[in-house]
C-alpha positions in Angstrom: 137.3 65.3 73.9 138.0 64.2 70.2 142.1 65.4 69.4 144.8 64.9 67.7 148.8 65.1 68.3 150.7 68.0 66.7 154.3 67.2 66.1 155.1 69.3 69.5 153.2 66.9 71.0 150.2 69.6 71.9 146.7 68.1 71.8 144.7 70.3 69.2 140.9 69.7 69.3 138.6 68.2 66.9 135.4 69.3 67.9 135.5 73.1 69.2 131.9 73.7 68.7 131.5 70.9 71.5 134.0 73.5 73.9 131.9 76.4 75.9 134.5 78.8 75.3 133.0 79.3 71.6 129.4 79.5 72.9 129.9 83.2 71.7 130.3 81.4 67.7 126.7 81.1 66.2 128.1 79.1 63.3 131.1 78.9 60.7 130.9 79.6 56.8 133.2 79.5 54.1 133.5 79.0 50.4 135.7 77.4 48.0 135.5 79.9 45.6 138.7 82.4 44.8 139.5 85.1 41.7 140.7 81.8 39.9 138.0 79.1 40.9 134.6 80.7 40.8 131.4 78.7 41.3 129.2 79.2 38.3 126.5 80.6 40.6 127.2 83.1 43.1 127.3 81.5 46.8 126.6 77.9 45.6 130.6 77.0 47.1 129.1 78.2 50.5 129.3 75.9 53.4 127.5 76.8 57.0 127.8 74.8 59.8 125.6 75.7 63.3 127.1 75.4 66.6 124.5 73.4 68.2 125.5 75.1 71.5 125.6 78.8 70.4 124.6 81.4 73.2 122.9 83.2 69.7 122.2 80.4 67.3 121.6 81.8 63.3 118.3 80.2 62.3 118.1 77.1 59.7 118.3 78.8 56.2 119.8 81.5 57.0 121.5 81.9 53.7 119.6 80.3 51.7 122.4 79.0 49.0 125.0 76.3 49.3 124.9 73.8 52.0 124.2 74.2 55.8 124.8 71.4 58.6 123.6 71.2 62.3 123.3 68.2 64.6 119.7 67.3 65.5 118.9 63.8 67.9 122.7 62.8 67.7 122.9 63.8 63.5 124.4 65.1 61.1 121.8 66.8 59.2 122.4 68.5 55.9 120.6 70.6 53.3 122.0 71.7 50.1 120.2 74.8 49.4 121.5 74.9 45.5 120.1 71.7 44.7 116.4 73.1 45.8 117.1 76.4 43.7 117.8 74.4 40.7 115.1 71.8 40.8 112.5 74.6 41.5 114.1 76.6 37.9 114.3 80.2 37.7 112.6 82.9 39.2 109.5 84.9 38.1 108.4 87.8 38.9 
């Protein structure tokens, strides 16, 4: 398994999604955004990444604004949800 050192010497892994005691973890998000450092759209600072071996996976576009990641045939697959929102222009109704 992928780790590194600490400076205790304690191996810290890399690659928790790959360990089966976070099966129970369907997938991680976060955002960059804070009070100061706001996105200019709502959600577009939002990163998800799947856990390819989740006991209950979230489904591909999920939330459907920033970027998402999941591993398919041995990749790194990506899909930047804000860049399809833009290019299709603003909604009607």
């Amino acid at each position: 398994m992928l780790s590194v050192k600490k400076v205790n010497k304690e191996d810290v892994p890399l690659a928790f999604f790959a360990r089966p005691e976070y099966a129970f973890l369907s997938a991680v998000i976060w955002g960059t955004g804070d009070t100061c450092n706001r996105p200019e759209v709502l959600g577009r600072d939002l990163t998800l990444i799947h856990n390819p071996k989740a006991t209950a996976p979230l489904p591909r576009g999920w939330i459907r604004e920033g970027s998402e990641y999941w591993g398919e045939n041995d990749q790194l697959q990506k899909r930047a949800w804000w860049r399809e929102i833009v290019a299709a222009g603003p909604a009607t109704d």
